[in-house]
C-alpha positions, 0 to 999 in steps of 0.5 A, a space after each residue: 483385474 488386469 486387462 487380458 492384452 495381445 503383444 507381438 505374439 499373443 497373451 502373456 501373464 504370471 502363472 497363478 497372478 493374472 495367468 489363471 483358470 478363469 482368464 484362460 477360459 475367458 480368453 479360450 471363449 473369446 478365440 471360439 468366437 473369432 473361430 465361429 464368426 471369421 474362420 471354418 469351425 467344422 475345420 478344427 484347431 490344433 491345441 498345444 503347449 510348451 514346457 511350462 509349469 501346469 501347461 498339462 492343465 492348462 491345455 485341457 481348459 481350453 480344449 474344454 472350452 473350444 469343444 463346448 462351442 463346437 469346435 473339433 479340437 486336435 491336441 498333441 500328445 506332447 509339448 509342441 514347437 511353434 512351427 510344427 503348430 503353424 506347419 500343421 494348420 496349414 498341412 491339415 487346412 485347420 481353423 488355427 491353431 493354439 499354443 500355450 507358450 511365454 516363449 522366451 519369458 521367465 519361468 514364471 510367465 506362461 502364454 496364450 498364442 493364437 493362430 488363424 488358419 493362415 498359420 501365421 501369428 495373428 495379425 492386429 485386426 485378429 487380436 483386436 477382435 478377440 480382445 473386443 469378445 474378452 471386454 464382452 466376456 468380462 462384462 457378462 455379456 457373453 458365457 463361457 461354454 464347457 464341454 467334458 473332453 471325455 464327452 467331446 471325445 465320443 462326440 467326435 469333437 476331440 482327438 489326439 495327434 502326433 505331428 512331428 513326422 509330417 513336419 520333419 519330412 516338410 524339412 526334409 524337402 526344404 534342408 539338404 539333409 543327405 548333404 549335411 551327412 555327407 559333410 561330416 559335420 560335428 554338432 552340439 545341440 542345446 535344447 534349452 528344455 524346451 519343445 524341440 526336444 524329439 524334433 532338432 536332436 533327432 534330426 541332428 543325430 541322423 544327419 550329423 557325423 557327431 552329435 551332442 545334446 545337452 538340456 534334452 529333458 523338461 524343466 519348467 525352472 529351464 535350468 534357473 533363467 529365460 529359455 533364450 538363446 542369447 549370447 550369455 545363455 550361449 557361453 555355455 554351448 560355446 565352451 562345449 563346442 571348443 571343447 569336443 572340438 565340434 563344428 557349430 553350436 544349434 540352440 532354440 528358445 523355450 517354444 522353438 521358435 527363435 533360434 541361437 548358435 555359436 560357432 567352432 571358436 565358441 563365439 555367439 553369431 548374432 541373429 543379424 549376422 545369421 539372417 544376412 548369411 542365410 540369405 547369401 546362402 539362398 540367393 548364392 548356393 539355392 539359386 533363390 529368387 524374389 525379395 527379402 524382408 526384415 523388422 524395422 529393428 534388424 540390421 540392414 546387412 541384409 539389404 546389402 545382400 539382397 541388392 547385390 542379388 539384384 533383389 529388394 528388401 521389405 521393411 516391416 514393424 516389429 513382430 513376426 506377425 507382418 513378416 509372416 504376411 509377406 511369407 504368404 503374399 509376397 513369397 520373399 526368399 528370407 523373413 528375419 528379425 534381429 530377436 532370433 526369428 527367421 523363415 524361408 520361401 515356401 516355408 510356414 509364416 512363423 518363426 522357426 528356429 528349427 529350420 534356422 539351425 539346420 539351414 546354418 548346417 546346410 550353408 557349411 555343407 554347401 561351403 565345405 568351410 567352417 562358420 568362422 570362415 564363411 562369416 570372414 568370407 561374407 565381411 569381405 564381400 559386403 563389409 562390417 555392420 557392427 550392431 547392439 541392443 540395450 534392454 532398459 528394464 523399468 519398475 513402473 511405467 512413469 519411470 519407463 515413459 520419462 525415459 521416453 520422453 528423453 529420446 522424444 526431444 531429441 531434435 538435431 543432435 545425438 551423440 554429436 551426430 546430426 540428425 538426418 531423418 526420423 522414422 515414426 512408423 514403429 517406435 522411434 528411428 534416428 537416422 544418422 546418414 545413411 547407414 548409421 541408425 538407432 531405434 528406440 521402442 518399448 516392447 510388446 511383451 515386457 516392461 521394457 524399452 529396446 534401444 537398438 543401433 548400427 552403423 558401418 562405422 565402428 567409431 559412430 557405433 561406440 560413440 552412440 552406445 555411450 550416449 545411450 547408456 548416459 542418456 538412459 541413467 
């Protein structure tokens, strides 16, 4: 039997090999009981999924299961992005929330992701206790308790719930709609199958002057590859945008939570590059205040940014988890991570890729230039961070850690660049002087290492790349 583990954003397994009925269960019961023990369970949680094969089902497991133990549960009527989810535990004071989604993952993936009444992703202190309960479980030292939803229901503890209006009107107050519309703007919108189908085609549609949507219909194959907007998913919106002779190009991943665009020209805006320019956005045009933060894996574009705001900026481990937490405690203006996740000041302690594309819309709007202009601007103004991730996929682990162990004897040198300083907190960070850098660190989620490197200087940049990949044959 595989360990039933929470990564970076919950359990993820293969549907029908460790992602069954039976683990779902036991992983629902073990959730009840962090419910019961840490949380309100009179409160309710919220209960979704995505777009995924038999998510239907699955959904209904674990609604049987929290009902059993007592606790209300609020399922949506359709596939729901992830923070709608976060929006709502935090709008209706809810005792979490949980949303059956791989996210990004292959089709084959499905997800189990748990939510604390904070609304954010459960931090390690949260998961640690519910993998204790799963041990528990698993050991029969522990039932599993099941109620019939039809009973749960003339019971009081089952209800369904649409709650889509409250969180676009959450948008609402957060996005200058009536600027947007009043720009003219011309928009593409790649749904990617995915949650934010009803969500980011409708708003667009209503604020934009031309609006086209494509991929706006369940396919749990999502068209034969990842639900991800990266840039080889994004070619194709590109090409469109060029096309039509549209403005921007909006994309969400499979759970709506990591976000994709391209722009007039059809070419790919990284992830590091949105997250600096909507920074500049906030502090520049919103008048925002307070520092920003960012994963130890993303670009310090915005650090340059944030200090010439006179602001600060916030390094955090990678995961979404710690940036949320300071969403909460910190009320910093950006959180954003160079995986495509970002949120505001005042906003959910979850990714939204939602709210991500319409700020990008709101930012042309205020500018009354395209994204290719703005991005040329913010070049000018802060200068070039050029910037690359290396996913090195293994078959097993001992080739995965012999890889490892290469990076870890690194000493003084790397790709004829010395070595200035290393930073352990969370993988391995090479620092090269003070702006050239590499990370080298496995995934949370896959059978994967992710080498990530930037530097100002595009000769170094190059120079480190082709170590990398000689380094990784």
């Amino acid at each position: 039997m595989k360990k039933i583990t929470f990564g970076t954003s919950g359990w993820r397994g293969i549907i029908a090999d460790d992602y069954t009925f039976e683990n779902l269960r036991i992983v629902s019961q073990a959730v009840a009981e962090y419910i019961k023990e840490k949380e309100d369970p009179e409160k309710g949680v919220i209960v979704t999924r995505d777009t995924r094969f038999l998510t239907e089902k699955f959904v209904r497991v674990v609604a049987e299961v929290l009902v059993g133990n007592g606790i209300k549960v609020f399922m949506t009527e359709k596939p729901t992005p992830t923070p709608v989810v976060s929006y709502t535990i935090r709008k209706e004071k809810l005792s979490g929330g949980i949303n059956l989604t791989a996210s990004h993952n292959p089709p084959e993936y499905c997800g189990f992701k748990f939510n604390p009444s904070d609304g954010g992703p459960a931090l390690p202190e949260v998961t640690s206790f519910i993998e204790s309960k799963i041990a528990e479980i698993q050991s029969g030292n522990l039932e599993i308790r099941r109620m019939d939803i039809m009973e749960a229901s003339h019971n009081g503890l089952f209800e369904l719930i649409d709650p889509s209006k409250d969180y676009v009107e959450r948008l609402r107050e957060l996005v200058d709609f009536e600027k947007i519309a009043d720009s003219g703007i011309k928009v593409a919108v790649d749904l990617l199958y995915g949650t934010a189908i009803g969500y980011l085609d409708l708003i667009c549609r209503s604020i934009s002057k031309e609006c086209l949507v494509i991929h706006d219909y369940r396919d749990p194959y999502f068209g034969g590859g990842r639900p991800e907007p990266d840039q080889k998913r994004m070619s194709y919106l590109g090409n469109l945008v060029v096309e039509r002779g549209l403005d921007v190009g909006l994309s969400v991943d499979g759970d709506a939570d990591r976000f994709g665009i391209v722009d007039e020209r059809g070419n790919y805006v990284k992830p590091n590059e949105v997250i600096a320019l909507l920074a500049w956005h906030l502090y520049k045009n919103k008048g925002k205040k307070g520092p920003s933060a960012r994963s130890i894996a993303t670009s310090k574009a915005l650090d340059t940014v944030a200090k010439s705001f006179g602001e600060n900026v916030i390094e955090t481990p990678v995961g979404f988890k710690y940036l949320g937490n300071l969403i909460l405690t910190q009320n910093v203006v950006i959180a954003g991570e160079e995986s495509g996740g970002l949120s505001i000041q005042d906003h959910v302690p979850e990714k939204d890729g939602i709210l991500a594309g319409l700020l990008i819309l709101e930012m042309m709007a205020y500018e009354g230039k395209k994204l290719s202009e703005i991005k040329k601007e913010f070049e000018e103004n802060f200068g070039k961070f050029h910037n690359a991730r290396i996913d090195l996929e293994f078959r097993d682990d001992s080739e995965k850690e012999s890889v490892i162990r290469r990076f870890e004897d690194i000493e003084e040198s790397f790709a004829d660049l010395k070595v200035t300083s290393v930073d352990r907190t969370d993988g391995m960070k090479f620092f090269f002087g003070e702006d050239t850098w590499m990370l080298v660190r496995p995934s949370g989620t896959e059978p994967v290492v992710r080498i990530y490197v930037e530097s100002v200087d595009e000769e170094r940049f190059k120079d480190i790349m082709e170590e990398v990949r000689k380094f990784a044959r």
